[in-house]
LOMARVEX-544773 format. One record per residue (C-alpha): x negated, y negated, z; chain. Coordinates in Angstrom, 2 decimals. Layout:
<atoms>
ATOM        u        v        w  ch
ATOM        X        Y        Z   A
...
</atoms>
This chain:
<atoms>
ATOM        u        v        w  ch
ATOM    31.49     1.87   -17.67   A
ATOM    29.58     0.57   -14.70   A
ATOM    28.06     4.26   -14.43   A
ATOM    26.97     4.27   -18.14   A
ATOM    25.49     0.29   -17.62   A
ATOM    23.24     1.08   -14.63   A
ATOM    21.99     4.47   -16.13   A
ATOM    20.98     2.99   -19.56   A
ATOM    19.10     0.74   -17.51   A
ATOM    17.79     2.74   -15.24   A
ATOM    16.27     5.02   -18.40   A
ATOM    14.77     2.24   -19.35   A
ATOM    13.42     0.54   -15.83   A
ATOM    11.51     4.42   -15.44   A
ATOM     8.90     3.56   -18.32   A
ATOM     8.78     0.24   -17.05   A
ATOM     4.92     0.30   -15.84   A
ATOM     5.59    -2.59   -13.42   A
ATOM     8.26    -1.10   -11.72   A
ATOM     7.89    -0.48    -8.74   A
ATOM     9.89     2.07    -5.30   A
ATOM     9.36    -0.64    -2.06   A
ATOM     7.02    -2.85    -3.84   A
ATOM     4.45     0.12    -4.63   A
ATOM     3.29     0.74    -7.98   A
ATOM     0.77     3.50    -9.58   A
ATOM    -1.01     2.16   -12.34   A
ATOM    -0.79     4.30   -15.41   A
ATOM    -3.37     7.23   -16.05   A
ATOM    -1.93     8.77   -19.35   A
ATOM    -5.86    10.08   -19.81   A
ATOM    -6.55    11.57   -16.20   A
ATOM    -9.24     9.29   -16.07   A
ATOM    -8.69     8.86   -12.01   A
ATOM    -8.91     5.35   -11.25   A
ATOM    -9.84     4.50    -7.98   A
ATOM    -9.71     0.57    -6.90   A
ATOM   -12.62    -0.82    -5.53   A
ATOM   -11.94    -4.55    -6.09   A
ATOM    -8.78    -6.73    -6.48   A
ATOM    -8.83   -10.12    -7.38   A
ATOM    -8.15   -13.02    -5.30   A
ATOM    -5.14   -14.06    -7.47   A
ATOM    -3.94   -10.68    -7.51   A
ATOM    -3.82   -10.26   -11.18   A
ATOM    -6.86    -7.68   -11.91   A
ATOM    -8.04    -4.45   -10.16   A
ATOM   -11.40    -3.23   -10.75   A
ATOM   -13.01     0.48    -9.92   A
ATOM   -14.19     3.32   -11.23   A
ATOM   -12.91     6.39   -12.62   A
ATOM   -13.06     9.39   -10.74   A
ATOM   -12.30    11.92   -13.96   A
ATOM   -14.94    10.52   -16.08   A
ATOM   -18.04     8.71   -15.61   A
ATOM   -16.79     4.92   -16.16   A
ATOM   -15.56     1.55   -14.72   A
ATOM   -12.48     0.31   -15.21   A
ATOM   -10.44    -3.74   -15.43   A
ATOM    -6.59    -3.27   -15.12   A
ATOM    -4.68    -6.57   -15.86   A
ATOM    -1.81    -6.48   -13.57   A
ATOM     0.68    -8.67   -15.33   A
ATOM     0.06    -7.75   -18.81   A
ATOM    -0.20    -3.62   -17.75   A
ATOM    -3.01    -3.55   -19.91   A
ATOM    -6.54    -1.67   -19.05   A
ATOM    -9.71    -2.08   -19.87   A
ATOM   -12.56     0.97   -19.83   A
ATOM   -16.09     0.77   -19.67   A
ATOM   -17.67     4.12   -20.23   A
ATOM   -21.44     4.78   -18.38   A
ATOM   -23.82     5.09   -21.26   A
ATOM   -24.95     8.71   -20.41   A
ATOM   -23.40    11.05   -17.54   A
ATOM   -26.39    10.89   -14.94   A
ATOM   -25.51     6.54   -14.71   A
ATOM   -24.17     5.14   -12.04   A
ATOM   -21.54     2.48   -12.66   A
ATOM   -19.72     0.43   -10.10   A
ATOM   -17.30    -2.60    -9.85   A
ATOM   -18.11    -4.49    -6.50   A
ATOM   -16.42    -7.75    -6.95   A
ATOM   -14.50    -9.62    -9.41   A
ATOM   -13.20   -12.95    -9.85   A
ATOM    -9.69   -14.60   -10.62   A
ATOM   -10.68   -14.62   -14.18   A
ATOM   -11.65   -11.39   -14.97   A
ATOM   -15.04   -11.03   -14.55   A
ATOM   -16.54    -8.47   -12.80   A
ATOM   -19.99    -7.99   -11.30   A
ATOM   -21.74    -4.45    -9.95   A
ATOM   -23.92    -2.48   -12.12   A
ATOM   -24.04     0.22   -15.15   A
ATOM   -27.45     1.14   -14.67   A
ATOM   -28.89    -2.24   -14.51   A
ATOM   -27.08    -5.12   -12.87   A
ATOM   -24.08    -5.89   -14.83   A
ATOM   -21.10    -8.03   -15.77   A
ATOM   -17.54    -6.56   -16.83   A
ATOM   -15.58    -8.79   -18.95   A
ATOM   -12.17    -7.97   -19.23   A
ATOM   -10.97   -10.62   -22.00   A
ATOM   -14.22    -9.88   -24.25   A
ATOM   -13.56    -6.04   -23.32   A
ATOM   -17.64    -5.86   -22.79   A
ATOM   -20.19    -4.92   -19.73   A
ATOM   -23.48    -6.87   -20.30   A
ATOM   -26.54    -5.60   -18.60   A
ATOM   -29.52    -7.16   -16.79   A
ATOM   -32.79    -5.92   -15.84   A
ATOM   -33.98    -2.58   -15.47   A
ATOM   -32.44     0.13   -13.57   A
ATOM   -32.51    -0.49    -9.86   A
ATOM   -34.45    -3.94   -10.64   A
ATOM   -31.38    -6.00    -9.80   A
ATOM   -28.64    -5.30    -8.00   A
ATOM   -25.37    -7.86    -8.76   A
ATOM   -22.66    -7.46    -5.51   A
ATOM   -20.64   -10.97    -5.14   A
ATOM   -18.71   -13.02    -7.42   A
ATOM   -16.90   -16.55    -6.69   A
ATOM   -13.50   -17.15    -6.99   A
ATOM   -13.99   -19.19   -10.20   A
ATOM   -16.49   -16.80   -11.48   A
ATOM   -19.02   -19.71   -11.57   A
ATOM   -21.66   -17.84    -8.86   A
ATOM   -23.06   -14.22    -8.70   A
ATOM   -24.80   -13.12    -5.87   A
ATOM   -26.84   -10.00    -4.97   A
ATOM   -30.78    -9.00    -4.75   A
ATOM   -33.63    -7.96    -6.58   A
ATOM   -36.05    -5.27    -6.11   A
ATOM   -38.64    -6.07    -8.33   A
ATOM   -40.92    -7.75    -4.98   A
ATOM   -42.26    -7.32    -2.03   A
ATOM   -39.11    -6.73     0.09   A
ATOM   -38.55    -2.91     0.56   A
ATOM   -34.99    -3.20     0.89   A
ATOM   -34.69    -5.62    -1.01   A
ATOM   -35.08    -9.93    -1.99   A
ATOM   -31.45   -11.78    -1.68   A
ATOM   -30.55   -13.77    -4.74   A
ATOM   -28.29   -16.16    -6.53   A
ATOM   -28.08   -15.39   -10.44   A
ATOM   -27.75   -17.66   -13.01   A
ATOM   -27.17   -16.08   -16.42   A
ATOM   -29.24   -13.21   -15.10   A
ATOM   -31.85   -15.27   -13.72   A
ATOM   -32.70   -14.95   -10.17   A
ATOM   -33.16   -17.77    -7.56   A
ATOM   -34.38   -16.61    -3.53   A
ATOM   -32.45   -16.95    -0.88   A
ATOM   -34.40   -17.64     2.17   A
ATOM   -34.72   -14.80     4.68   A
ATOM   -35.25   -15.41     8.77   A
ATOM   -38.24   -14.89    10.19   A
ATOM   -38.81   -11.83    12.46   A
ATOM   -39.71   -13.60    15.60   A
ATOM   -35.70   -15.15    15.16   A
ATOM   -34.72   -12.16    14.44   A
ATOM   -36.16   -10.37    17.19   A
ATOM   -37.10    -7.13    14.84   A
ATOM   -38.68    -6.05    11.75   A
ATOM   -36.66    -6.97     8.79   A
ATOM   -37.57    -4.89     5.61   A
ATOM   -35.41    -7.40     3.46   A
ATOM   -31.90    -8.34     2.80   A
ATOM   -29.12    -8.75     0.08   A
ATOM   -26.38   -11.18    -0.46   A
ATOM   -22.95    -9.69    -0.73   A
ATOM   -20.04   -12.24    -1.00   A
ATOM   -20.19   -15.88    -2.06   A
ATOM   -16.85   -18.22    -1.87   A
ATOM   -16.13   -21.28    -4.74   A
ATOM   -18.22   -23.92    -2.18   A
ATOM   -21.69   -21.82    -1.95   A
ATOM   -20.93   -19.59     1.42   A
ATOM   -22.64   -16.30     1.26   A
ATOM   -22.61   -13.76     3.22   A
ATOM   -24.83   -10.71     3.32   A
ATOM   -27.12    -8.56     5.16   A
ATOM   -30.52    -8.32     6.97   A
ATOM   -32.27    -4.42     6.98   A
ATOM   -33.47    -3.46    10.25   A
ATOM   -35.84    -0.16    11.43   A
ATOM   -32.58     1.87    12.09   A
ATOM   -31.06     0.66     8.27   A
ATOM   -27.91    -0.46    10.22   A
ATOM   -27.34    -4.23     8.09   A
ATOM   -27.30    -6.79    10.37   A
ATOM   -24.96    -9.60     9.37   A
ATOM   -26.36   -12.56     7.66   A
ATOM   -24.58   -15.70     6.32   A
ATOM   -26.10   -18.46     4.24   A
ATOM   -24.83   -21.94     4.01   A
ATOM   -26.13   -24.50     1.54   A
ATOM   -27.89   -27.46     2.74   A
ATOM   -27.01   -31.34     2.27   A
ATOM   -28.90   -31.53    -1.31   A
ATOM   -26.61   -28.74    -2.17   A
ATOM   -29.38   -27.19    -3.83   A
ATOM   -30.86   -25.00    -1.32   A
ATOM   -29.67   -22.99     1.71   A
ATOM   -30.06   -22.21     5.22   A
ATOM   -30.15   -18.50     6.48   A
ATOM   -27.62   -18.29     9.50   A
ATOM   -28.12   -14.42    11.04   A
ATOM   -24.84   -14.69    13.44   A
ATOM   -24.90   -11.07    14.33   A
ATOM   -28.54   -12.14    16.23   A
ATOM   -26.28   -12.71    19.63   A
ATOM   -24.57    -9.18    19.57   A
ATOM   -26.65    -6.87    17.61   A
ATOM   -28.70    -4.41    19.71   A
ATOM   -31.73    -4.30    17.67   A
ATOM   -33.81    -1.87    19.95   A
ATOM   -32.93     0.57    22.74   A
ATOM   -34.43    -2.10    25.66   A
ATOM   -32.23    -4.54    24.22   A
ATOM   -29.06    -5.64    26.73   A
ATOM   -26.99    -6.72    23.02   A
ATOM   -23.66    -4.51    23.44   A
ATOM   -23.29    -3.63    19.48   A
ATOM   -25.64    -1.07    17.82   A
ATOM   -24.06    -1.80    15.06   A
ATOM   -22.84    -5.20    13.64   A
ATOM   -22.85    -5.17    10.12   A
ATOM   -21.03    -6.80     7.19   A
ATOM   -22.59    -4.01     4.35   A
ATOM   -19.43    -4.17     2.21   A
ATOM   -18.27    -7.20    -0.07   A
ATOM   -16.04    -8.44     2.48   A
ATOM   -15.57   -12.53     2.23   A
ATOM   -12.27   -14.25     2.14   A
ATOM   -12.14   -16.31    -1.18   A
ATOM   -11.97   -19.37     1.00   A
ATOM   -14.98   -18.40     2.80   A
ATOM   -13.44   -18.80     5.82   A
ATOM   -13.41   -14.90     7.33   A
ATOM   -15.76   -12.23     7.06   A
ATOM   -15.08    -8.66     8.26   A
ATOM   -17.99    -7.09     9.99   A
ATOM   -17.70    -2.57    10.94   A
ATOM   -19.20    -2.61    14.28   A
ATOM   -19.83     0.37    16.58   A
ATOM   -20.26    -0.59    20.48   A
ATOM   -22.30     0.86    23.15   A
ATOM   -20.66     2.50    25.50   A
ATOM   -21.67     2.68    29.70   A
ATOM   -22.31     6.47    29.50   A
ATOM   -24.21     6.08    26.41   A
ATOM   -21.82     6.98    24.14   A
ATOM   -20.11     4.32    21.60   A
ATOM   -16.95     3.41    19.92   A
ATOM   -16.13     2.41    16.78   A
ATOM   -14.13    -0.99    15.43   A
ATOM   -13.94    -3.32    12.89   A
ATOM   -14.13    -7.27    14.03   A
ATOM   -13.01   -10.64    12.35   A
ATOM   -15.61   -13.42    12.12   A
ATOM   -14.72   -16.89    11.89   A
ATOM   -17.08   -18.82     9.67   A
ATOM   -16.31   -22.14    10.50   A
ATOM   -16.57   -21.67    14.78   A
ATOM   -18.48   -18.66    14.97   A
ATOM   -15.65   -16.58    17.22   A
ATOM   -15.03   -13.67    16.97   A
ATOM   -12.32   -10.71    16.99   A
ATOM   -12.54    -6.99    17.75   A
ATOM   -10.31    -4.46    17.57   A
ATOM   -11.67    -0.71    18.54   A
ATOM   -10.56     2.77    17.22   A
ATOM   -10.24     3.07    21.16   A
ATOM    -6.98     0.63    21.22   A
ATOM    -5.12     3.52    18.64   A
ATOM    -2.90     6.17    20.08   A
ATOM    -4.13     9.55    18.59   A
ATOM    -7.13     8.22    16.91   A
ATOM    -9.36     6.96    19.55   A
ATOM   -12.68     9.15    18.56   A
ATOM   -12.16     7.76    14.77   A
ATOM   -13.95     5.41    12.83   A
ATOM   -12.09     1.92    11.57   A
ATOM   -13.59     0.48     8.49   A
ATOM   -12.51    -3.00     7.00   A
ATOM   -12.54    -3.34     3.28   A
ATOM   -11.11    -6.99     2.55   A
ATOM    -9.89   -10.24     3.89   A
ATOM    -6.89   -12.92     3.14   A
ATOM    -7.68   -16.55     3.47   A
ATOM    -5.76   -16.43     6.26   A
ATOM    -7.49   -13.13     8.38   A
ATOM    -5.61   -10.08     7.30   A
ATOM    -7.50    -7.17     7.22   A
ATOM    -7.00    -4.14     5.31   A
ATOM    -9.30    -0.66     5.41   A
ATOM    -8.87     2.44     6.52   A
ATOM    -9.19     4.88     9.63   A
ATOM   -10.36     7.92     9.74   A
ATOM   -13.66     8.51     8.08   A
ATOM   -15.61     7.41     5.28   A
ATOM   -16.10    10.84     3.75   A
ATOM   -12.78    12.33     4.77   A
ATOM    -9.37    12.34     6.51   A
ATOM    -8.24     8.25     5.59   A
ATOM    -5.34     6.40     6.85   A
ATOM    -5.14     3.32     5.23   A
ATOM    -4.29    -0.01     7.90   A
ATOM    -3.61    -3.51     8.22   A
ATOM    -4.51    -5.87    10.40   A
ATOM    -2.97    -9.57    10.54   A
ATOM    -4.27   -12.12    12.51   A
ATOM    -2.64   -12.50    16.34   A
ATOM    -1.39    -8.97    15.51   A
ATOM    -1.98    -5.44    16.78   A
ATOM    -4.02    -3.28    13.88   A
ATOM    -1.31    -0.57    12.54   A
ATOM    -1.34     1.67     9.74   A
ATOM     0.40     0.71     6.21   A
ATOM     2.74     3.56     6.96   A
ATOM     3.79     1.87    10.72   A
ATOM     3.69    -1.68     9.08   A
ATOM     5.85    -0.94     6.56   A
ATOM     8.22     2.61     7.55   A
ATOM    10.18     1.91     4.53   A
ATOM     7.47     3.03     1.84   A
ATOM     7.52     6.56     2.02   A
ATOM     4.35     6.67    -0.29   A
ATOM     1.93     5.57     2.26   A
ATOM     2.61     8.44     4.28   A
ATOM     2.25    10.67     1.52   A
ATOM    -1.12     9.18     0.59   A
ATOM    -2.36     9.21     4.40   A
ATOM    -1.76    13.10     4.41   A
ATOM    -3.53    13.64     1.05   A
ATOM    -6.61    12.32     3.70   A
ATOM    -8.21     9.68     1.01   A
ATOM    -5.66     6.31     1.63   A
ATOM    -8.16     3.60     0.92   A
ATOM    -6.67     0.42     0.81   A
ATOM    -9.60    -2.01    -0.54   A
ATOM    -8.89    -5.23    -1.99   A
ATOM    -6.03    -7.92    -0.74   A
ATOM    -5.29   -11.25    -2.56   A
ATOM    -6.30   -14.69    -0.83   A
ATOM    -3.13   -15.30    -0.28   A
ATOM    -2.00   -11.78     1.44   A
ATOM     0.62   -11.00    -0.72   A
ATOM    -0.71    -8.01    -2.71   A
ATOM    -2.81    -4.89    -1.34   A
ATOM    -4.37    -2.31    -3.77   A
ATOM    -6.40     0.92    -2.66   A
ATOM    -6.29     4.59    -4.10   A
ATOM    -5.32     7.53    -2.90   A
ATOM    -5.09    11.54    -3.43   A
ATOM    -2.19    12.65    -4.47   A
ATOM    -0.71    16.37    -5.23   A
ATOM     0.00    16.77    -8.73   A
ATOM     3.64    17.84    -9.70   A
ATOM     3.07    19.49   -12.49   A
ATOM    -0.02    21.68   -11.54   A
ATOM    -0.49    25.23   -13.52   A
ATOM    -0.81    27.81   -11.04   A
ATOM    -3.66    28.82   -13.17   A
ATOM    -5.20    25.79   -12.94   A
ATOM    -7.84    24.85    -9.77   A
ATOM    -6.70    21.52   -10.64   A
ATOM    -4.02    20.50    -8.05   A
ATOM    -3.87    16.36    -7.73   A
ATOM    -6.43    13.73    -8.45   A
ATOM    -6.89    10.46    -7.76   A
ATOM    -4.36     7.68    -7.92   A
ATOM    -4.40     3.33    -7.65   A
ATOM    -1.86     1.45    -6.03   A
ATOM    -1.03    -1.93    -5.88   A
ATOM     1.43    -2.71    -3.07   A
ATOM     3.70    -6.34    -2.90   A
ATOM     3.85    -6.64     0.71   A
ATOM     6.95    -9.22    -0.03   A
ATOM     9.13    -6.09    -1.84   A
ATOM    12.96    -6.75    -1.52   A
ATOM    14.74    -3.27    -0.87   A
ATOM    15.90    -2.35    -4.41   A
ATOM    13.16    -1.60    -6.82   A
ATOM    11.04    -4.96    -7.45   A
ATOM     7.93    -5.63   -10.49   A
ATOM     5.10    -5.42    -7.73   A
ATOM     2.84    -7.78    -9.92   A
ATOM     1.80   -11.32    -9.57   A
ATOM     4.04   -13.63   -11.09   A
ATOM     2.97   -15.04   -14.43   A
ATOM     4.06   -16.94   -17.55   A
ATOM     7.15   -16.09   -19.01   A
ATOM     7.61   -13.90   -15.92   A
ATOM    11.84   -14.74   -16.20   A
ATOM    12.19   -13.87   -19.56   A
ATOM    14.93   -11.25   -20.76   A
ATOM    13.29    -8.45   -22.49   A
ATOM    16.39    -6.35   -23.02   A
ATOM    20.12    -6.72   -22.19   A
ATOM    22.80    -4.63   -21.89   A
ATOM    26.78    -4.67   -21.89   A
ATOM    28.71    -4.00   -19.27   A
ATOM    29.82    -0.29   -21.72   A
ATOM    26.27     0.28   -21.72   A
ATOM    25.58    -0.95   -25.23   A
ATOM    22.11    -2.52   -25.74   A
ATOM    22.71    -6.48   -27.11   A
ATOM    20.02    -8.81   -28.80   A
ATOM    17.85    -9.78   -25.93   A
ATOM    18.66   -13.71   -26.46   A
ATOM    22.65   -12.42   -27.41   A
ATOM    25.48   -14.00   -24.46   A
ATOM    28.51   -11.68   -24.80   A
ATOM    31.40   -12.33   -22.28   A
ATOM    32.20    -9.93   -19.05   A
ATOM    29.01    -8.49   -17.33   A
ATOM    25.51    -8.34   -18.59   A
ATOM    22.62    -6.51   -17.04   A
ATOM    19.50    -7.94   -18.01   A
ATOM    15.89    -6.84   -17.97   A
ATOM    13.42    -9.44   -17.20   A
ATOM     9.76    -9.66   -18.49   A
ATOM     8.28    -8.87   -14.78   A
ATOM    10.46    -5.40   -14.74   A
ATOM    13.19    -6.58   -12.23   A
ATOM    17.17    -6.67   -13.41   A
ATOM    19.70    -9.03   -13.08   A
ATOM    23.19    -9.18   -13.24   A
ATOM    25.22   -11.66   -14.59   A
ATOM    28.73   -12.98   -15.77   A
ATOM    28.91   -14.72   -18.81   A
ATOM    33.06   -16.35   -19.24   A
</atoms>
């Protein structure tokens, strides 16, 4: 009987799209639409990307396994997802500048092609930042929007910066008004910039803290040649950026690393590809930020060969296959070369990235072997399979419940002996009812 029990269930758990082996979960791609993650939300309850297998953006709602598409208006359009808030809303571009909307299901537009550019969205979804191109700035005129509307942020002067800057764009922005961004030197190498508001709370300061490291010509004594934060990378409290940074080395060659800045004391942390056994000529690449400092990225290369890390705060970096041995996945996705982990919830809890992965059932006719793949990953997985999805209303309830012969009961039904019970958020319970 107890053989019959746990196999009806375990039929049943397999379709279960929030089930998850270690905490890991694929989202479903009935379509082969290849969804890779660019964004997760800070609650954890949305991932946003695009699709590699057709020329779209994508909004999957974790806890209701339900997925949104938005579909580029003609093939030759670029669409992108490159931040999106706890509610939903997304910001990048479809052409123009747009907004994703996951409850209306619709992608609003602003602007002309390549006039605006929308990269950063709060928390709350209450503040969009980005640029516009549409001035005098070459590479660019950093900008708060308002409904579409943009307002200037104010850019340093040369003489502080001590180069040429050719413009600048805001990238992240955190629920109390802290952006941070980038400045666009001679060598295009995206200086980090961070902008604070003022006392009126109105208007801002420009704060370019990569000034005392950057090395912004080849007389200059600066140790970084590059010191940039060029990638959406804020923690939703606004409290740590990540910054890529390659070093200078004494024989003139460098090294690459990625580095924690502290907004709120200005230190900072490295750690350098240098410090990895086996992978001291690669490149390390941070992609997000918890509130509390725990990077996630990938090593490797940004074109090829991945391996997907993190890196918690008084902690040595590892990989996600060394940090957690018992999810065999990770190891599978580091060898397909593309493990990208790029989004991690303010509170730490949940990672989600893409990966390649082999397909099973490839035709030996076919050229097509494997595609792309998301994952989201609960970093607090028990060891028997666990829902790897933020917890949400109604998350306890029974959804179907079984005898101990194997017999499916009404979900609400109490019969005596054992019951197995499948709950709402995909995990099972046992229990004994006299």
């Amino acid at each position: 009987m107890k053989k019959t029990l746990l196999s009806m269930v375990a039929l049943l758990v397999a379709g279960h799209a929030a089930m998850a082996q270690n905490g890991l979960t694929e989202i479903p791609d009935p379509d082969g639409s290849q969804f890779m993650c660019t964004v997760l939300s800070p609650n954890g309850k949305y991932i946003g990307g695009v699709c590699y297998g057709v020329n779209a953006g994508f909004i999957f709602d974790v806890r209701e396994q339900k997925m949104v598409r938005y579909d580029a208006p003609d093939p030759d359009t670029d669409v992108q997802l490159k931040a999106i808030a706890d509610n939903g809303v997304a910001v990048g571009w479809n052409g123009p500048a747009a907004i994703f909307d996951f409850a209306s299901e619709k992608c609003t537009t602003y602007g002309e092609a390549e006039q605006y550019l929308f990269t950063g969205i709060s928390p709350n979804g209450k503040l969009i930042v980005g640029a516009r191109y549409d001035g005098t700035d070459g590479e660019g005129t950093p900008c708060l929007f308002n409904e579409g509307v943009p307002t200037d942020l104010p850019q340093p002067s040369n003489k502080f910066l001590g180069a040429e800057s050719a413009g600048a764009s805001a990238l992240s922005v955190s629920n109390d008004s802290i952006i941070t961004g980038y400045w666009v030197d001679a060598m295009a190498t995206r200086p980090a910039l961070l902008w604070a508001p003022n006392r009126d709370g109105e208007t801002f300061s420009a704060y370019p803290f990569s000034r005392g490291y950057f090395a912004s010509s080849y007389e200059s004594t600066m140790p970084y040649s590059i010191f940039s934060c060029d990638q959406t990378i804020m923690s939703a409290n606004g409290k740590y950026v990540v910054l890529n940074v390659e070093k200078l080395l004494d024989d003139g060659g460098s090294e690459f690393g990625v580095a924690r800045y502290n907004t709120e004391n200005d230190l900072v942390e490295y750690f350098m590809a240098s410090q990895l056994e086996g992978m001291e000529n690669s490149e390390l690449y941070g992609f997000a930020v918890s509130d509390d400092g725990t990077i996630v990225g990938c090593c490797g290369s940004l074109y090829s060969g991945r391996t997907g890390f993190i890196w918690k705060k008084g902690e040595t970096l590892q990989t996600l296959a060394e940090a957690f041995p018992k999810v065999a996945k990770f190891a599978e996705y580091d060898a397909g070369g593309m493990n990208s982990p790029c989004g991690i919830s303010a509170d730490g809890r949940y990672i989600a990235g893409f990966a390649f992965v082999d397909s099973a059932t490839a035709d030996e006719d076919s050229e097509k072997t494997g595609g792309m793949t998301t994952w989201l990953f609960d970093t607090l997985y028990e060891t028997n399979d666990v829902a790897a999805a933020p917890a949400s209303e109604g998350a306890g309830k029974v959804v179907a419940r079984f005898s101990a012969d194997g017999k499916r009961l009404n979900a609400d039904s109490k019969v005596r002996g054992f019951n197995m019970l499948l709950m709402k958020n995909g995990k099972t319970m046992k229990t004994f009812n006299k």
